[in-house]
KEGU-503119 format. One record per residue (C-alpha): x, y, z. Coordinates in steps of 0.25 Angstrom, whole numbers, plus 5000, padded with zeros to 4 digits. Example, Ala and Ser with C-alpha at 12.3 -4.5 7.8 and 13.67 -1.06 7.14 Angstrom:
504949825031505549965029
//
This chain:
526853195452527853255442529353235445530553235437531553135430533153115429533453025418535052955416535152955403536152845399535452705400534152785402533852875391535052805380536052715379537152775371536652825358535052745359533952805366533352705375531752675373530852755380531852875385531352965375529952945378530152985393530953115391529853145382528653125390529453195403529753295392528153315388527753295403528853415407529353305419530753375421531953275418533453275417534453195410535553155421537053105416538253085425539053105412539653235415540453255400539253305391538353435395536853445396536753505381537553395377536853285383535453345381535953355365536253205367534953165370534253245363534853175352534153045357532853125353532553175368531953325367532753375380533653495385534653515391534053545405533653395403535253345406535853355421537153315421538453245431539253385426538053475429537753435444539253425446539353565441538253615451538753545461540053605463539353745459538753725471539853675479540853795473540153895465541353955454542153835457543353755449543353625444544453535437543653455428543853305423542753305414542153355400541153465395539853425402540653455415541353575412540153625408539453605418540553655429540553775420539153825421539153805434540253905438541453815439542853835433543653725426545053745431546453655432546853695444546553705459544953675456543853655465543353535461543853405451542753375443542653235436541653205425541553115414542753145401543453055392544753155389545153105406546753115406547553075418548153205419546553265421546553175433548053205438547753355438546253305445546853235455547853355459546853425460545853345468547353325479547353475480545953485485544853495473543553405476543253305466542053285460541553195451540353235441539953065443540552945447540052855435541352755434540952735419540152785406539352735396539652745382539252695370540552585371540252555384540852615396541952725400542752775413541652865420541852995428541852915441543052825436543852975434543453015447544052875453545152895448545453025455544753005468545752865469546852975465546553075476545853015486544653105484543353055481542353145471541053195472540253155462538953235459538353145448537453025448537252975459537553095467536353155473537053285469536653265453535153205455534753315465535253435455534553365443533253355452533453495454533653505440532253465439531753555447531153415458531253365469531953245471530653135474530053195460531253145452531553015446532952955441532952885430534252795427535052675424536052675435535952635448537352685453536952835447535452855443534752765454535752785465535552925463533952925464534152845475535252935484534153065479532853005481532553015467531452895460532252815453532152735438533252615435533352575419533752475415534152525402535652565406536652525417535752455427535152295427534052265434534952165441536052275444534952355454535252225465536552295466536052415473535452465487534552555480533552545468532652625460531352665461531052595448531752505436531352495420531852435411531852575402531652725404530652665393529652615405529952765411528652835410527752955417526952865428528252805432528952935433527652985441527652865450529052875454528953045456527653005466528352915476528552975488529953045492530052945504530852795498529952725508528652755500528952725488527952665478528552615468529552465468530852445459530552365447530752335433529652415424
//
């Protein structure tokens, strides 16, 4: 049975600026077997082209149609919500453009929407004309609630750390659209062209990756390789369908086990575990 995969990428594929073992083997052999896949990243600051050119340079033959992004299902969101609409952005490039080629107008003043994404120019004055905005009637949204980021020096204030700050301010509380939300994982399944029960999330993070899958009713891979212990996953009310170590121990007849369960949880076939 043929299905589809959504692969995180940070503590799945790399970590900083080293591939990890076995990532390149799998995006080539779903690149040989044609098994459609996509890059997911709640980092809403670069764009597809950029972030495909990124791991491209890790040696991975993809495209651009590989990378779904936080900014691109927050952009079709609120096209569908309010096609031609306005937004006051807090944010960078990978946002903008996104809102941008889907019909939106970035304004400062009277917008639709407050839309906060990742940025590292973030002023207090950018969120004292936010905040008068959200007042006077604008929904707030928020590309992801992520509270921080990795970098290569360890971690900075995230999108959802912005967004706190103005929902404590205003008494308003955002709508976010990236992982977890089921608003991200369905668009990128549709990306793909599947239904749901013949894709597979593949993540580090319980919190985004696996929380989503579960909420969705996607099958579900844990590694081990970035934010998550095994010991973390007693924490939780929900797990995945399955735990490795690597995306190294990531292969075809695992991928095909998990797309040949049956859509119903209670008939599941396969049991949590370390492989």
């Amino acid at each position: 049975m043929a299905g589809g995969v959504l692969l995180d990428m940070d503590g799945v594929i790399y970590h900083g600026s080293e591939l990890i073992d076995g990532a390149s083997e799998l995006i080539h052999e779903l690149l040989d077997r044609e098994i459609p896949f996509r890059f997911l990243t709640n980092n809403s600051q670069r764009n597809r082209r950029d972030i495909a050119t990124k791991l491209q340079r890790f040696g991975l033959p993809i495209e651009e149609k590989h990378v779904y992004t936080c900014a691109m299902a927050t952009a079709r969101f609120l096209a569908r919500q309010k096609p031609g609409g306005t937004a006051f952005v807090i944010g960078e490039g990978g946002l903008m453009t996104a809102l941008h080629h889907n019909g939106f107008s970035i304004v400062d003043k009277d917008p639709d929407y407050v839309v906060v994404g990742e940025g590292r120019m973030l002023s207090f004055e950018q969120l004292e004309t936010a905040l008068r905005m959200i007042l006077a009637g604008a929904r707030l949204i928020a590309t992801n609630m992520d509270p921080n980021c990795p970098t290569e020096r360890g971690l900075r204030p995230g999108c959802g750390a912005t967004v706190a700050m103005l929902e404590a301010a205003s008494g308003m509380k955002a709508f976010s659209v990236g992982k977890p939300s089921p608003v991200m994982l369905s668009d990128a399944c549709r990306d793909l062209g599947l239904p749901l029960e013949q894709v597979v999330m593949v993540g580090d993070t319980m919190a985004t990756d696996i929380l989503g899958a579960v909420q969705l009713g996607l099958r579900s891979i844990l590694v081990l390789t970035g934010s998550t212990r095994i010991e973390d996953l007693t924490q939780f009310a929900y797990k995945p369908d399955v735990v490795v170590d690597s995306i190294a121990k990531i292969d075809l007849e695992l991928l095909e086990n998990l797309w040949a369960v049956e859509a119903d949880g209670l008939a599941r076939e396969l049991q949590t575990g370390v492989a």
